[in-house]
C-alpha positions in Angstrom: -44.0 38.4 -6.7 -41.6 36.5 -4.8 -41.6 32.5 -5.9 -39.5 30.5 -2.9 -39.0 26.9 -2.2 -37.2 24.8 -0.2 -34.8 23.0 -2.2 -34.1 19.7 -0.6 -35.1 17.5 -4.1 -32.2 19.0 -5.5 -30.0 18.1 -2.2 -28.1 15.7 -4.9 -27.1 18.5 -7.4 -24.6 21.0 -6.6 -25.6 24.1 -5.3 -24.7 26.3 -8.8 -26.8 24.3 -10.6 -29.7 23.4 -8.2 -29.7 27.7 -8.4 -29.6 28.1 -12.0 -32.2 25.2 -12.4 -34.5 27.2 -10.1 -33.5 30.6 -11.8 -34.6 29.2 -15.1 -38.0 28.3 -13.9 -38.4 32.1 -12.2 -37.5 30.8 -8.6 -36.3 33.6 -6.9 -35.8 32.5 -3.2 -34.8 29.9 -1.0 -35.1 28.2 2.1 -32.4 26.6 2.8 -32.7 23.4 5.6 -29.6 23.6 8.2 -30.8 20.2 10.5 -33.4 18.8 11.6 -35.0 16.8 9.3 -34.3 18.9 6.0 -31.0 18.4 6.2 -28.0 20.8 5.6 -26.7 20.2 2.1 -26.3 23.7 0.9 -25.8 24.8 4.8 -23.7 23.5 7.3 -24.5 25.8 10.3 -21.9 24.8 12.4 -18.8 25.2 9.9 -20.3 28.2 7.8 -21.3 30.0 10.7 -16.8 30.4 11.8 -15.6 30.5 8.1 -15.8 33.8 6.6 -14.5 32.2 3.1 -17.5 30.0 2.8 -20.1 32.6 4.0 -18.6 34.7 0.8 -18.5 31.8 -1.5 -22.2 31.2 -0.5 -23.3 34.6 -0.9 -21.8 35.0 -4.2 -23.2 31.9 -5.5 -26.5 33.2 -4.4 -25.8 36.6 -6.1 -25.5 35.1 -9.3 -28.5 33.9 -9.6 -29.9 36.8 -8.2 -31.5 34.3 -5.4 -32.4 35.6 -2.2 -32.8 33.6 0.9 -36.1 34.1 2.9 -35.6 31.3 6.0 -33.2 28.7 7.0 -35.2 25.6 8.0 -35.1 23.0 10.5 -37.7 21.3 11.2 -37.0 19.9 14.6 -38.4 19.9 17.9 -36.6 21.3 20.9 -39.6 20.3 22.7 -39.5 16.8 22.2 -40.0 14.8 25.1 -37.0 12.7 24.3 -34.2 14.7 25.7 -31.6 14.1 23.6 -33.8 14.7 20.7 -35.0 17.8 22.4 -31.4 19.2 23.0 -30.1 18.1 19.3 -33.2 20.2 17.9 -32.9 22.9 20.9 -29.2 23.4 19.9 -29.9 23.2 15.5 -32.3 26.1 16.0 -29.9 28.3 18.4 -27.4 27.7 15.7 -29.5 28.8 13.0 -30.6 31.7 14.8 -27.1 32.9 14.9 -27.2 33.6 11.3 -28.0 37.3 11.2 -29.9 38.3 7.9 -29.8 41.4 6.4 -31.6 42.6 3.7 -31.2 44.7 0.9 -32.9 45.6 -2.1 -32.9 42.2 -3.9 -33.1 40.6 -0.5 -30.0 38.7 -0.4 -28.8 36.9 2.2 -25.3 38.3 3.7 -23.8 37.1 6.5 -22.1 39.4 9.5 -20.8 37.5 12.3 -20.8 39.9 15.7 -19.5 37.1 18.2 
């Protein structure tokens, strides 16, 4: 069984060790928040999705702790009748989007940019 939260409580700790807290308690996924109203602690869609070094630091952080990542939250609405809500969450989820998931055995999360 697959046991997956989002981890915006732990938003304060760093990543490593909001990861290995969860690993200790049998947490085996994540859903991380990138905008909207979760947040992006752990993931800053704009800057991760053109930095190769960071997409590699995050998926190695993710491997050791075995931790897959099963959806990237945010909780907005591009429908809002507000527009420049609307276009702020219209835009948040086109970004996150652009985060192409593949999956393997364990179901980790690795990222392969095809702009």
């Amino acid at each position: 069984m697959v046991v997956g939260i989002l981890p915006v409580p732990l938003a304060d700790e760093p990543l490593s060790d909001a990861l290995a807290y969860l690993d200790n308690l049998g947490v085996n996924a994540v859903e991380f928040g990138c905008g909207g109203y979760p947040g992006k602690d752990y993931i800053n869609r704009t800057s991760l999705l053109d930095d190769s070094d960071a997409q590699a630091n995050l998926c190695a952080t993710l491997e050791a702790y075995d931790m897959a990542v099963r959806a990237l939250a945010t909780h907005n609405n591009p429908l809002h009748p507000g527009e420049e809500r609307a276009e702020r969450g219209d835009c948040e989820l086109r970004e996150a989007f652009a985060f192409p998931i593949t999956r393997r055995e364990h179901y980790h999360m690795f990222f392969r940019i095809a702009r």
